[in-house]
N, C-alpha and C positions, 0 to 999 in steps of 0.2 A: 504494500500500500504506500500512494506518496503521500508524503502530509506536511502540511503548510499551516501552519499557525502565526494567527494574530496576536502580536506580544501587547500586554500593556506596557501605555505609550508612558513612558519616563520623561518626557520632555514637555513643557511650558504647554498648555492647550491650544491649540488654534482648527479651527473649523470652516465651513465655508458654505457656503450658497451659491449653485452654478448654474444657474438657467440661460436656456438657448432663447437667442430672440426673436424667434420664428410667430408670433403671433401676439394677443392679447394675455399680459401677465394673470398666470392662473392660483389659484385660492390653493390650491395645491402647492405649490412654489413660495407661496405666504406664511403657510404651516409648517413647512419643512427648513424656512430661512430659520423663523421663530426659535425652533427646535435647537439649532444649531448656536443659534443667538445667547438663548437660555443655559444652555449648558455651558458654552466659552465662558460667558458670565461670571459663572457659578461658581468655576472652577481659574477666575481671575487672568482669565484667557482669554485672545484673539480671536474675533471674527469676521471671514474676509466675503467679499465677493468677486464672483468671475465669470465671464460671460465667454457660452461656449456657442461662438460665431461660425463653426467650420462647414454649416450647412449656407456656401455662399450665395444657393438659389434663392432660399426661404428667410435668412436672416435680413434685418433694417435695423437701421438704427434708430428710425422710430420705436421701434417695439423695444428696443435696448431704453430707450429713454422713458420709456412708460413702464417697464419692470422698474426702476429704479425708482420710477415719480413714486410707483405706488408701494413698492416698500418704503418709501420715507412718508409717506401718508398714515401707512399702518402705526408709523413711530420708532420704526428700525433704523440703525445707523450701521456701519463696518468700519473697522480697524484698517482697512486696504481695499483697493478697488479700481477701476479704469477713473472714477471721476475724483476722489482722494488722492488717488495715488500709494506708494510703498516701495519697498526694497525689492519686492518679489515680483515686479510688471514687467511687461505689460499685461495689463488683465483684462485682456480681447485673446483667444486663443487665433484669431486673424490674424493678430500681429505676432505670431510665436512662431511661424513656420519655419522659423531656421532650427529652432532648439529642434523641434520634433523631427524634423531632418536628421541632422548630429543624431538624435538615439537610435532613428531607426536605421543608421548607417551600423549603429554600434549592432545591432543585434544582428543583421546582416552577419557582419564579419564572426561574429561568437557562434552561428549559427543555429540561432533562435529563433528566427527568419527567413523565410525565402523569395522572389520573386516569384509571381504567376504570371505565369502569361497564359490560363485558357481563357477560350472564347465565350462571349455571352451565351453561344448557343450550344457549345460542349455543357456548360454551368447548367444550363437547363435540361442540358438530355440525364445529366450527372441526377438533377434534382427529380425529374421521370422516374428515371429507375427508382431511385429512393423511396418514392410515392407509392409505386406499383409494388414494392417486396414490403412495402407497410415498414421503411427505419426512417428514424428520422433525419430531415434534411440537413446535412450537413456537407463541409467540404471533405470530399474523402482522401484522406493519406496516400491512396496507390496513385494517386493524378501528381504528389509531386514527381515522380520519377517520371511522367510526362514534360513534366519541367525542366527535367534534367535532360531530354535526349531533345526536346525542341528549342529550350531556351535561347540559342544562341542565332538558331535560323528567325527566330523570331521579333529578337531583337535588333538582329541587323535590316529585318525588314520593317522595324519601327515601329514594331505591333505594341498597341500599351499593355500595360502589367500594375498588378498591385501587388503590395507587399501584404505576407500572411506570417503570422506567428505560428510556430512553431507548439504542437500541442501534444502531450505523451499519448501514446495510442490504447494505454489501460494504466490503471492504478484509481487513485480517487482523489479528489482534492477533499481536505478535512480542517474546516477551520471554525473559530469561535465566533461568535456572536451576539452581542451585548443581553440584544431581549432573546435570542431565540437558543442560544447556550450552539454546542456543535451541531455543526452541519455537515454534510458526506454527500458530493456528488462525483458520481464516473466521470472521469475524461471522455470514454467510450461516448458520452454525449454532450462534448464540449466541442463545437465548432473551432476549425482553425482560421481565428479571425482575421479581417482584414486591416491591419494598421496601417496601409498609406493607400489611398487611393490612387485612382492611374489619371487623376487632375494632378496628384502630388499633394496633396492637402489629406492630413490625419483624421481619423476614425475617431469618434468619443473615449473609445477604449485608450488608444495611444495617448491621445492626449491629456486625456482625466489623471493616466498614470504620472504620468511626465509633472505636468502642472500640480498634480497634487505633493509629490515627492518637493520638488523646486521649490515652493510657496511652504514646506514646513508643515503641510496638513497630518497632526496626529490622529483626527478622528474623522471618521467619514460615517456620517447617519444621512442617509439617503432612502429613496424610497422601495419598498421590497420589489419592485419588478425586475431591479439591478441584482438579485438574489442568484440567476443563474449566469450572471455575467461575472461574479466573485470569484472565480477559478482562472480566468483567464488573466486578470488583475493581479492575481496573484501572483501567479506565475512571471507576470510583468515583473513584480518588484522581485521576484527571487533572481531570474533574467540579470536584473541590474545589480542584484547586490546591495539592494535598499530593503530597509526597515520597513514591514509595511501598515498601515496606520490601523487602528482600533475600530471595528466595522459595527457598524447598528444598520440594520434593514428595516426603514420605520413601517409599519401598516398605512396603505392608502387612505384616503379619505372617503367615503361609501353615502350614495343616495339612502333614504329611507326602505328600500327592499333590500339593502345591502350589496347592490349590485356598484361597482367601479363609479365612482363619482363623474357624472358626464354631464356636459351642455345641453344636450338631449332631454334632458330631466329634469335639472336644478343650472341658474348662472354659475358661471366656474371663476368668472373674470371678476379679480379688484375692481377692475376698473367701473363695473355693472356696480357694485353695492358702492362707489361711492359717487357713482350718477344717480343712483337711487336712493340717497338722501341719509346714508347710513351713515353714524360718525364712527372715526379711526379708532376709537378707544372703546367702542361697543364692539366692533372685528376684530381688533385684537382680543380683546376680553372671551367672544366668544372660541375664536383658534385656539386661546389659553386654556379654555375646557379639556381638548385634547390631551393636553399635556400635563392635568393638574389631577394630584389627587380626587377620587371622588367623595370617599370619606369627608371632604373639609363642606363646611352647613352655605356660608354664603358664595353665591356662584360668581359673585362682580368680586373682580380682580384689578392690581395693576401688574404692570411689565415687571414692577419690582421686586413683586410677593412672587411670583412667576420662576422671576431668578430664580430667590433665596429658596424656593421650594423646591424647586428641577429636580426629580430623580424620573430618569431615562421610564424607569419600571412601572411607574406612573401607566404610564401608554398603553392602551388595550390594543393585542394581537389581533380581536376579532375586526379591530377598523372602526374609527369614530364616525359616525355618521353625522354629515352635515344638515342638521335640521335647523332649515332656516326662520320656523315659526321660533325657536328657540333666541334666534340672531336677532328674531324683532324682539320679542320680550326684553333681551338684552337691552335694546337701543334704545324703544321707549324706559328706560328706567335710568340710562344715563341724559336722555333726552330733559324726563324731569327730574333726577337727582342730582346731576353735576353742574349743570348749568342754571342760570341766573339769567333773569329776561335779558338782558342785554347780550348777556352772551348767545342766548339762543338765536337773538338776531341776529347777532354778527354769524354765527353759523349758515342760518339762508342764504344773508349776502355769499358767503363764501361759496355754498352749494350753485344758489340760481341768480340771486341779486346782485349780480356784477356785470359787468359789462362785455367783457368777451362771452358771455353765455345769452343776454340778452340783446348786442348789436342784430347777429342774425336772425332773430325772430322779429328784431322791430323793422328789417330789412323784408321778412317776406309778411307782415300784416301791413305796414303803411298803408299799398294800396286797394288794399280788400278791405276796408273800416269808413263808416261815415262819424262815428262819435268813441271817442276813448271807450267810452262803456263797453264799446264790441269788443276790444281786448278780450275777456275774459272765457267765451265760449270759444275763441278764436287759438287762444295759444295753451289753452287746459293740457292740453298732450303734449306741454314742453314741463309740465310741473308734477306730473304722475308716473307713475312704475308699469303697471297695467294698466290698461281700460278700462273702467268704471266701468260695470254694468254688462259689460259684453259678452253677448247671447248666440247664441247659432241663429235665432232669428235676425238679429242687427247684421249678423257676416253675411248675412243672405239676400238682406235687404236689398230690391233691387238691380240684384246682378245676373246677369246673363247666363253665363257661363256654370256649367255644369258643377255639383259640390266636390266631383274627384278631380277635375279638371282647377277648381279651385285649391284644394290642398295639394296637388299637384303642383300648382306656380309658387307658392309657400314653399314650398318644400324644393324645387329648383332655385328658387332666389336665395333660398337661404346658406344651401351650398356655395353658390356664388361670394354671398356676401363675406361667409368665411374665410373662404378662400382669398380674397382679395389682400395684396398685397399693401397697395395704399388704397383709404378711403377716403372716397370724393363721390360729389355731383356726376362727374361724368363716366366713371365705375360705376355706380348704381344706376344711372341712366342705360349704362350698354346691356349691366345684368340683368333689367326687368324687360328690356325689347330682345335679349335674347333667349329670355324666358316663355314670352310670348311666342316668337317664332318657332321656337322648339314644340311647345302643344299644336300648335295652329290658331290662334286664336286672337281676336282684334285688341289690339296693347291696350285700346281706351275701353275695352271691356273686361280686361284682364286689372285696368288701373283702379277702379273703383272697388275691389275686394281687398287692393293694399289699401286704399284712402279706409275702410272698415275695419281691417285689423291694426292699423298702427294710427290713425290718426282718432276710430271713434265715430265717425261719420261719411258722408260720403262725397264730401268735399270740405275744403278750407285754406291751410293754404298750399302754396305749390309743393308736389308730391316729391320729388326728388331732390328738394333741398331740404322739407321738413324729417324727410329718409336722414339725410348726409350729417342734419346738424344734432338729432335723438342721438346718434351712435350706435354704431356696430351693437354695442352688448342689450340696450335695451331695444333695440330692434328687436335682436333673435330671443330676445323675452315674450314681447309682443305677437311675432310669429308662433312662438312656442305656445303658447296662449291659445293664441287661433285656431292651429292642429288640435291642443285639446279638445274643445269644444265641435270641430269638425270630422274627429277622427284623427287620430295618429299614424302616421303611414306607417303600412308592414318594411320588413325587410326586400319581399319581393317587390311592393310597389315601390319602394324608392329607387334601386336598380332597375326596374322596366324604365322612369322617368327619366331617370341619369344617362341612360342609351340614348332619350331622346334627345338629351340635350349635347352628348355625345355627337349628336349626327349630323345639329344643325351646329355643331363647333366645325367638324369636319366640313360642309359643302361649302 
């Protein structure tokens, strides 16, 4: 048997939060800083953050900027970071591609590493077979020796290659773990990963090892999906001849059926709870549930008690469920306990009463109003979470268009909107006519079921800027909404839909 043990960490604490910034900062990522935060704390140690940019299709720096807004919202701060700075930078894994070069040269030569050079379409006949004899998909060991008698013809003719780690072909990896004590999984089912891609730009694997080593990370609590990726990790730091750090695999965050906390079910995004009116110190307080004894009687916390209480064991294995009626109870009681009228107003300003929040709305009512009065039925849907009152009859109201055909467009737009890289006016202009064209169906009879799920009614003001300035997160609130009450599409009606828009992507 091979065996890998996690030592405890002898050295000054320091920990980290490394989220990619591939989208809208998720409540997931908020839990898991915290965790890390509380413990460094605790233990009068460092806590850094680092932002794992290597995905250079999907990352922005917008979303780089909005993870940070919103952890310093929540009331989080770091010891080290791209926007603080430290000893241990750059802390863009962007800007590191030299370091990870240098290692993955180093394993090369120790040979711990090899080049690949098969092809997309050998990779896929390789993952065929594996399917059809029912193993699981993996790279298999007998293709390096393919690497060895083609390698050289292939590289003289320029063909790309990735670099793959080197993985024992039996024994087990055996290592300790904070909440879950040992763990023992086969190599026999540990993929030989790919640490460099054939862009040249490193794998999470390579670089989490790399950067975490460099940066002094004694402990690494991350979330348990990285559970069977600790073998390979390992093996990294033994590779190097590094120390490797002290592992906690935290439990996910779980909807009320305990199924994997998703968008689909519950908002996931900072950014949604604090467009929707919730204060920092009620989200933190409720994340703090997680992580706090349940034994102790009052449930309102601060950051501080939080520290001084931290013990890891705290934390239920079965997965804390995000129950968001729990989040309001929270809010309305620092709503009225911590605050003082004035302060409560200074808080609206800061939510809605300010002026980058209101220039655009007083941009699209100017000219739809004869008396200030009309204000109020006019911009109601810039000052709500849901819709008031909203019926399967009101989404119906009036529309044309078929009820599958309408959770249909809901349900393509929504996709879209996700997916969208940057959000603007003229993204969500292209997403909802390409929505339309995908069913078949006339845009201005497709447009009046969005003016009823997101706006309330079935006109007000213009549709694609009151979309652009709501936001992303309470949009797909709104839509999510809509589906409930119209039906929730299955798994197979979302794929039939997704071919269609599939096809009018393609012609």
């Amino acid at each position: 048997m091979n065996e890998i043990t996690t030592p405890a960490a002898t050295r000054p604490v320091r920990t980290r939060v490394a989220p990619s910034p591939t989208g809208d900062p998720h409540v997931g990522t908020a839990y898991i800083a915290l965790i890390n935060y509380c413990f460094a704390k605790k233990h009068g140690g460092q806590f850094l953050l680092r932002i794992e940019d290597t995905d250079q299709v999907r990352s922005t720096r917008a979303s780089e900027v909005a993870i940070l807004d919103s952890l310093k919202w929540l009331g989080l701060s770091w010891d080290e970071g791209p926007d603080v700075g430290g000893p241990h930078g750059p802390y863009r894994q962007s800007e590191r591609s030299a370091i990870y070069t240098e290692h993955c040269e180093q394993l090369l030569q120790a040979g711990h590493a090899f080049k690949c050079y098969l092809t997309p379409e050998e990779l896929s006949s390789l993952r065929a077979q594996q399917t059809a004899a029912k193993l699981p998909p993996k790279y298999d060991a007998s293709y390096r020796a393919l690497n060895d008698k083609v390698a050289a013809e292939r590289e003289a003719a320029g063909a790309a290659h990735v670099i793959r780690m080197v993985i024992p072909e039996s024994g087990t990896c055996r290592f300790e773990d904070t909440l879950r004590g040992i763990i023992e999984i086969d190599y026999a089912t540990v993929d030989m990963q790919v640490l460099m891609k054939s862009d040249g730009l490193p794998t999470y694997h390579l670089a989490n090892v790399v950067d975490d080593h460099l940066m002094g990370i004694t402990h690494v609590m991350r979330g348990e999906e990285w559970i069977s990726s600790a073998p390979k990790h390992l093996l990294l730091y033994q590779y190097f001849g590094w120390e490797p750090p002290v592992l906690t695999h935290l439990p996910l965050l779980r909807n009320a059926d305990r199924s994997k906390l998703s968008k689909r079910k519950n908002p996931t995004s900072i950014l949604y709870y604090q467009r929707a009116g919730y204060l920092p110190a009620a989200m933190q307080n409720f994340l703090g549930l997680f992580i706090k004894s349940a034994s102790e009687e009052d449930e309102k916390t601060s950051l501080q008690d939080l520290i001084d209480g931290f013990d890891v064991h705290n934390i239920s294995l079965g997965g804390p469920v995000f129950d968001t009626s729990k989040l309001d109870w929270l809010n309305g009681r620092y709503l009225r306990e911590e605050l003082t009228t004035a302060q409560f107003l200074d808080e609206i300003r800061k939510w809605a009463l300010n002026d980058a929040y209101l220039l655009p709305i007083a941009e699209m009512t100017q000219s739809r109003i004869v008396r200030l009065s009309d204000l109020g039925a006019l911009t109601a849907p810039f000052f709500m979470n849901r819709i008031d009152g909203l019926s399967v009859e009101r989404l119906r109201d009036g529309v044309k268009i078929e009820t599958d055909q309408q959770r249909a467009a809901y349900t393509l737009a929504l996709q879209q909107f996700d997916a969208m890289v940057e959000w603007n006016k003229d993204n969500v202009d292209a997403a909802l006519r390409k929505t339309a064209a995908a069913l078949d169906i006339k845009l201005k009879d497709m447009i009046r079921t969005f003016y009823l799920a997101v706006l309330g009614s079935p006109q007000g003001v213009p549709l694609f800027d009151g979309i652009t300035h709501l936001g992303r997160d309470i949009l797909r609130e709104r839509l999510r909404h809509a589906m409930e009450l119209l039906g929730v599409a299955s798994k197979k009606e979302v794929e039939a839909w997704a071919e269609l828009l599939t096809q009018e992507t393609s012609d």
